[in-house]
DSSP file (Angstrom, degrees, kcal/mol; ACC not computed):
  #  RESIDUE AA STRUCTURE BP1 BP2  ACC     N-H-->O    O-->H-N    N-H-->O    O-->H-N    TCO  KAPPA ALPHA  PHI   PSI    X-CA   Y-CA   Z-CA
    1    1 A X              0   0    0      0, 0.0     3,-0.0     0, 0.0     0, 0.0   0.000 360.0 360.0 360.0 119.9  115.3   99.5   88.6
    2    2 A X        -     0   0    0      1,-0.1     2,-0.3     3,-0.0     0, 0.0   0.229 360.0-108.6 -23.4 129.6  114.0   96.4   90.1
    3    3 A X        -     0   0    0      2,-0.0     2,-0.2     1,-0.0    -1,-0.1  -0.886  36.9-118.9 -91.9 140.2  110.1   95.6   90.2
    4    4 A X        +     0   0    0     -2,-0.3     3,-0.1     1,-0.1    -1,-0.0  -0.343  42.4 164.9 -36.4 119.0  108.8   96.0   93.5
    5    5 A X        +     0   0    0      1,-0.4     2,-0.3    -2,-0.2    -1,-0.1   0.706  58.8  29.7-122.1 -23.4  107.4   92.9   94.7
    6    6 A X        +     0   0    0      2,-0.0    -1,-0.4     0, 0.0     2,-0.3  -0.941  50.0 179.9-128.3 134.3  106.9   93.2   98.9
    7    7 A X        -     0   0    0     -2,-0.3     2,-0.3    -3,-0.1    -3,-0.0  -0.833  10.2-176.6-125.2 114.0  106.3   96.1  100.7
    8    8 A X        -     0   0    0     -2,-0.3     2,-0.2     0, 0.0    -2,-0.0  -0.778   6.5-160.7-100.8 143.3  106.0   95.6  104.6
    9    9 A X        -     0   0    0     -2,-0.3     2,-0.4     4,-0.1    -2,-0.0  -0.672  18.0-127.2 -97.5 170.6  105.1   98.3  107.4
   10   10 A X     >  -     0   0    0     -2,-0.2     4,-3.5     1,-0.1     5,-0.3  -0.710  34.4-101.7 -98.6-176.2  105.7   98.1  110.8
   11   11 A X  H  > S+     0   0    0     -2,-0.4     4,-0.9     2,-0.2    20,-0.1   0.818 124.2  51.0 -52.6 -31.7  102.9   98.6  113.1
   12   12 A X  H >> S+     0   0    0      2,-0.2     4,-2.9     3,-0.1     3,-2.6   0.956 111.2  50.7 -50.7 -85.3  104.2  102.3  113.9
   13   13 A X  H 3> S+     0   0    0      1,-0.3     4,-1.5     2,-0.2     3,-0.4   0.758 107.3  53.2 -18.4 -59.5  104.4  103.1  110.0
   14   14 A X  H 3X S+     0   0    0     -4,-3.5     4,-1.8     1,-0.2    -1,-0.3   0.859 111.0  41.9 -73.5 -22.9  101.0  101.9  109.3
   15   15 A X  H <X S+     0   0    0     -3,-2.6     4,-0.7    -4,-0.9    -1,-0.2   0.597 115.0  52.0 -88.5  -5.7   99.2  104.1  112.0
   16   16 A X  H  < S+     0   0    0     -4,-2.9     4,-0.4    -3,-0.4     3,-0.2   0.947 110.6  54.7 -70.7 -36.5  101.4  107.0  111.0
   17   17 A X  H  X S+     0   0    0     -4,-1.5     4,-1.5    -5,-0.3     3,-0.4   0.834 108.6  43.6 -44.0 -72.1  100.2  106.0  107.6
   18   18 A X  H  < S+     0   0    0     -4,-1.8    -1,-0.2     2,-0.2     4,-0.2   0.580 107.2  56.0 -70.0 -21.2   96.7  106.2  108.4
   19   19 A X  T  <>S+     0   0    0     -4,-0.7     5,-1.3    -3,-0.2    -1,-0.2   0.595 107.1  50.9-103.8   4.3   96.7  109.5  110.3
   20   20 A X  T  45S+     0   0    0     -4,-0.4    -2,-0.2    -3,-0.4    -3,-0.2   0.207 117.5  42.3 -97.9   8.5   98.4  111.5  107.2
   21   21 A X  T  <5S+     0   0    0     -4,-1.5    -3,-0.2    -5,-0.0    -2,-0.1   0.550 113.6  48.1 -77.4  -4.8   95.6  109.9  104.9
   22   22 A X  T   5S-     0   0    0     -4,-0.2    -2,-0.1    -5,-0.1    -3,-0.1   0.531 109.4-132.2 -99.1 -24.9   92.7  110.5  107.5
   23   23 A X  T   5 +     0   0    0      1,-0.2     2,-0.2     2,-0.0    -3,-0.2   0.742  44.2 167.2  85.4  27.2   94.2  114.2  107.8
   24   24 A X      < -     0   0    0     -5,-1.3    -1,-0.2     1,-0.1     3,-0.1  -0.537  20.6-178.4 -90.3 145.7   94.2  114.0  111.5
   25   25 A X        +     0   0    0      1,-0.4     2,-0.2    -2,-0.2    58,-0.1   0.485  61.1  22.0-160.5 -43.4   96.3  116.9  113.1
   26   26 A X  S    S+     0   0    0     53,-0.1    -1,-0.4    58,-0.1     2,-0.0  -0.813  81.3  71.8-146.3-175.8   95.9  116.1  117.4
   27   27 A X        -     0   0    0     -2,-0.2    52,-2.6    -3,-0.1    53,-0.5   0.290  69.6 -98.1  97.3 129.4   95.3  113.7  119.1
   28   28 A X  E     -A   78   0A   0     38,-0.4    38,-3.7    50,-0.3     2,-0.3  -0.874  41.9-172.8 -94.7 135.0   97.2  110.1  120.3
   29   29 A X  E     -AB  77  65A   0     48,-4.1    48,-1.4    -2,-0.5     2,-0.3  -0.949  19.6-159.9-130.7 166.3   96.3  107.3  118.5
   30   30 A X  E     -AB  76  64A   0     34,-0.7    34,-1.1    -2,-0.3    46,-0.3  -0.988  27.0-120.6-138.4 157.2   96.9  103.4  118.6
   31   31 A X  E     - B   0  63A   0     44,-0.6     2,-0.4    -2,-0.3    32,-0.2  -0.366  32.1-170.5 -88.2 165.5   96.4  100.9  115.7
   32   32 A X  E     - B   0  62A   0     30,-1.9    30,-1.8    -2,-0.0     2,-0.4  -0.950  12.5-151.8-139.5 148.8   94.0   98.6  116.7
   33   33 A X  E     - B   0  61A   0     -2,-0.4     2,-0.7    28,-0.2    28,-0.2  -0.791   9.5-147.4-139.1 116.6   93.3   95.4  114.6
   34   34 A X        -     0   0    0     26,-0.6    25,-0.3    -2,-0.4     2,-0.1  -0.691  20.9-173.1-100.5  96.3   89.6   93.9  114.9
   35   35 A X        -     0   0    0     -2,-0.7     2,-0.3    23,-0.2    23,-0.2  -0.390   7.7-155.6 -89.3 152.6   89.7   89.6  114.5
   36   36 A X  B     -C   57   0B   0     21,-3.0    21,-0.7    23,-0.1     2,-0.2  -0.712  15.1-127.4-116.4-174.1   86.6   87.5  114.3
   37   37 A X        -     0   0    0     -2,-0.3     2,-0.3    19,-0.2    19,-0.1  -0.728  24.3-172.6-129.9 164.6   86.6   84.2  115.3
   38   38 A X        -     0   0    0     -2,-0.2    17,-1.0     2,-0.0     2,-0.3  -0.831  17.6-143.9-173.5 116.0   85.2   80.8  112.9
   39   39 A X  E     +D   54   0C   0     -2,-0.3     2,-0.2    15,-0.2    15,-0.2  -0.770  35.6 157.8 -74.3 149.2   84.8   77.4  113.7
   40   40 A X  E     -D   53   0C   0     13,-2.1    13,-1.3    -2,-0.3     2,-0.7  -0.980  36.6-125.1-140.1 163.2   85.6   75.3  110.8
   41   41 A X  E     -D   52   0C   0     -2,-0.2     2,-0.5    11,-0.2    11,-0.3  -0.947  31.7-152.0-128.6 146.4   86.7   71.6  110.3
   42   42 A X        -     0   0    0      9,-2.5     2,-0.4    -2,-0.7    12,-0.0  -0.895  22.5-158.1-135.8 117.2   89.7   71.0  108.5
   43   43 A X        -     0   0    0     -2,-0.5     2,-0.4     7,-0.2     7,-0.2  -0.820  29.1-137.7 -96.8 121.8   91.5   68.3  106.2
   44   44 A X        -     0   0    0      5,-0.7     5,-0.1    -2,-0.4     3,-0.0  -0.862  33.6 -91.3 -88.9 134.8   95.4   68.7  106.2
   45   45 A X  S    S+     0   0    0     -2,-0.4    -1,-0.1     1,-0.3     3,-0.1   0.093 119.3  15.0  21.8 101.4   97.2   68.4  102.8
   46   46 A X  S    S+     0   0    0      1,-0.3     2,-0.3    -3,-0.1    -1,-0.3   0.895 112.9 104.4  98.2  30.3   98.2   64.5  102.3
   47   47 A X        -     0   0    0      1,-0.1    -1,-0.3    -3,-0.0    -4,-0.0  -0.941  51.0-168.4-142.2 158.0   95.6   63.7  105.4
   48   48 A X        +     0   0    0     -2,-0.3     2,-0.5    -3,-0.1    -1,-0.1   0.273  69.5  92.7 -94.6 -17.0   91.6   62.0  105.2
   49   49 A X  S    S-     0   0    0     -5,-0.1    -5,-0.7    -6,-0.0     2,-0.1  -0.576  71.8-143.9 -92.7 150.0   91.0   62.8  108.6
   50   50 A X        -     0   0    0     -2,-0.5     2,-0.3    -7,-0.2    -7,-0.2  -0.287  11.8-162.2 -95.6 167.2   89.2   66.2  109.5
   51   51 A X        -     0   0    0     -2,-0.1    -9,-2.5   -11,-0.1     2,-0.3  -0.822  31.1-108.3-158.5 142.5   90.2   68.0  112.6
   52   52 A X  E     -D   41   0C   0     -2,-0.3     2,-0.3   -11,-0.3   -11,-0.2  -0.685  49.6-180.0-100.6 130.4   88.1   70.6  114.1
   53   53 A X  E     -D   40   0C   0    -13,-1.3   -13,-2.1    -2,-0.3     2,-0.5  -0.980  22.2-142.7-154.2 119.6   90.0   74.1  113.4
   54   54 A X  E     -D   39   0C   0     -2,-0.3     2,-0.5   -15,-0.2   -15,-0.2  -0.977  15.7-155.8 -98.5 128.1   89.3   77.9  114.1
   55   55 A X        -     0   0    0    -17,-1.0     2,-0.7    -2,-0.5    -2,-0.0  -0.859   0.9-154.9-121.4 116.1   90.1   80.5  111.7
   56   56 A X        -     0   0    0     -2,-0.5     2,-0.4   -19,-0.1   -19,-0.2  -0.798  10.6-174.2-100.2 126.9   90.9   84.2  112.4
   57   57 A X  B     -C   36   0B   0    -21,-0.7   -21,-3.0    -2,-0.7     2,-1.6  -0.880  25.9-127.7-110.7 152.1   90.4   86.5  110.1
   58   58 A X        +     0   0    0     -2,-0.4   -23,-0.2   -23,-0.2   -24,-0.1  -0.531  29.4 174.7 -70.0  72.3   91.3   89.9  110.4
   59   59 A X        +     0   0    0     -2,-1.6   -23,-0.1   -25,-0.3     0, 0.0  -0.170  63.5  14.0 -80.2-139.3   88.2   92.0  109.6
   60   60 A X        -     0   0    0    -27,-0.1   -26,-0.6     1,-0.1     2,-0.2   0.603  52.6-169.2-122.6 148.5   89.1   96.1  110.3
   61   61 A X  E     +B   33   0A   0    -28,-0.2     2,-0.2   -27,-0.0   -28,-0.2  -0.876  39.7 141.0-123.5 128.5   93.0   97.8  111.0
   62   62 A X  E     -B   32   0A   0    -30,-1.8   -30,-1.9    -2,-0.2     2,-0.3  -0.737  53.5-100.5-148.2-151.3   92.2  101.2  112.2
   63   63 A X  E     -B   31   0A   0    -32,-0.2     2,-0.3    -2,-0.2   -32,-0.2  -0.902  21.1-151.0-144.9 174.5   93.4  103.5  114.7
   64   64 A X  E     -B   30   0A   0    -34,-1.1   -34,-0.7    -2,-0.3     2,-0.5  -0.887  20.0-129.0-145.9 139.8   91.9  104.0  118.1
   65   65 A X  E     -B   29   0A   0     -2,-0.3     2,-0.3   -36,-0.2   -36,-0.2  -0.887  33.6-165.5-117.5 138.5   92.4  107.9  119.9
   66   66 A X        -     0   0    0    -38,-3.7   -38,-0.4    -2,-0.5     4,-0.1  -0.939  29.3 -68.4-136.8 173.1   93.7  107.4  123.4
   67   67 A X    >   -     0   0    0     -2,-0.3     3,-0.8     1,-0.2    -1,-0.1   0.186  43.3-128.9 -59.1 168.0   94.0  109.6  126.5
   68   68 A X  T 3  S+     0   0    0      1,-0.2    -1,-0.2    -3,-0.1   -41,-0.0   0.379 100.7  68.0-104.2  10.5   96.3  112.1  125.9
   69   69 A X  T 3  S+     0   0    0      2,-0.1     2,-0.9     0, 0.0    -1,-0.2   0.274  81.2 116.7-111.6  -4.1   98.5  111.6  129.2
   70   70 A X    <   -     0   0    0     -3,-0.8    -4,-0.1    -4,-0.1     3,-0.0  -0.434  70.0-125.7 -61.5 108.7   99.4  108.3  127.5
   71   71 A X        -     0   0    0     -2,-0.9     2,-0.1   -43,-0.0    -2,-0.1  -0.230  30.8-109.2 -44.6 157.7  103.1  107.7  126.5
   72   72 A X        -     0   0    0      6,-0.0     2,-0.2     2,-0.0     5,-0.1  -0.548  39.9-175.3 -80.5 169.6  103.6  106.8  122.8
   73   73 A X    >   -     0   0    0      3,-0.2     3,-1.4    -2,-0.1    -3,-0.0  -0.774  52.2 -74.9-152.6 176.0  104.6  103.2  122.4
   74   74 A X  T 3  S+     0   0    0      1,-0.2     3,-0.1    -2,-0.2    -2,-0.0   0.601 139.6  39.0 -52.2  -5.4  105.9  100.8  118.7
   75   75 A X  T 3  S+     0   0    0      1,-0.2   -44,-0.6   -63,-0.1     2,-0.5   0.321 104.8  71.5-142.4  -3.0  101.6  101.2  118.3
   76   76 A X  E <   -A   30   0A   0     -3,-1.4     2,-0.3   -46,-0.3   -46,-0.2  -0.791  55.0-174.6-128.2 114.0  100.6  104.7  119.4
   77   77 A X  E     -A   29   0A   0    -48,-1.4   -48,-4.1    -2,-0.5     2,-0.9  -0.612  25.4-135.9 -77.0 134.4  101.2  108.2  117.7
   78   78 A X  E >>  -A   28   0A   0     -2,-0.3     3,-0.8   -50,-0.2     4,-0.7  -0.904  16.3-162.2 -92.3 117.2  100.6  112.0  118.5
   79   79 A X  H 3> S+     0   0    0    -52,-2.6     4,-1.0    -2,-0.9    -1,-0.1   0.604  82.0  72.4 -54.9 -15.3   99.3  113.2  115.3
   80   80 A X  H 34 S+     0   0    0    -53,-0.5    -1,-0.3     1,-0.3     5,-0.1   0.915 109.0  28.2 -84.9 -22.6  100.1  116.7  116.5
   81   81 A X  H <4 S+     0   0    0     -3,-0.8    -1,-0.3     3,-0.1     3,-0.2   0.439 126.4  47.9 -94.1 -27.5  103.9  116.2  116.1
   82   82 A X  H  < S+     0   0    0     -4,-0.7     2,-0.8     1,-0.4    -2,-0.2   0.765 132.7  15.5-100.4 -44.3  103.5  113.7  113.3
   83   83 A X  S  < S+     0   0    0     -4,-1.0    -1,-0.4    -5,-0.3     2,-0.1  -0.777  76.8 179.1-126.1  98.3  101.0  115.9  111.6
   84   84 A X        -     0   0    0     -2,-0.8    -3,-0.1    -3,-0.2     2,-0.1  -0.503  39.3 -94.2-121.1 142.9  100.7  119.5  112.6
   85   85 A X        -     0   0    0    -60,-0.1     2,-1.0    -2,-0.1    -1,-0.2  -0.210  41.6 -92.9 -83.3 179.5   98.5  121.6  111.0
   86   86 A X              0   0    0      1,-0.1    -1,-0.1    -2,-0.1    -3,-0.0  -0.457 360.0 360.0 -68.3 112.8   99.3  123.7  108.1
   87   87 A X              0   0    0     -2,-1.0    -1,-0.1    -3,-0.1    -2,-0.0   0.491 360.0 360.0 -66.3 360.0  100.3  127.4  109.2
């Protein structure tokens, strides 16, 4: 068998992901991703001259609970259907 080398989710996957490791049973949720912002200045490859440059970094992916009259969409789950509790 092949070694693994990429594994990608989509955006669905990973918040499905995240409410069968959080254990979360009701509820809609939607992933959320929380960027910060950075001035920097910035020398391109093969360049001397600087350019003034912002850099986002991602800090937090989490998941966000939203009202419960909300359709699902490619970025919101019902945990109660994805993850029902245990009988």
């Amino acid at each position: 068998m092949p070694e693994i080398s990429l594994i990608t989710l989509t955006h669905r996957e990973l918040a499905e992901m995240i409410i069968k490791t959080q254990n979360i049973h009701e509820g809609k949720w939607r992933l959320i991703i929380v960027f910060g912002i950075q001035g920097a200045n910035f020398v391109p490859p093969g360049s001397s001259e600087a350019f003034p440059a912002a850099l986002i970094p991602i800090q937090k992916i989490g998941l966000q609970r939203v009202q419960h009259d909300e359709k699902e969409d490619s970025i919101t789950v019902d945990a109660a259907k994805l993850n029902p509790l245990p009988q």
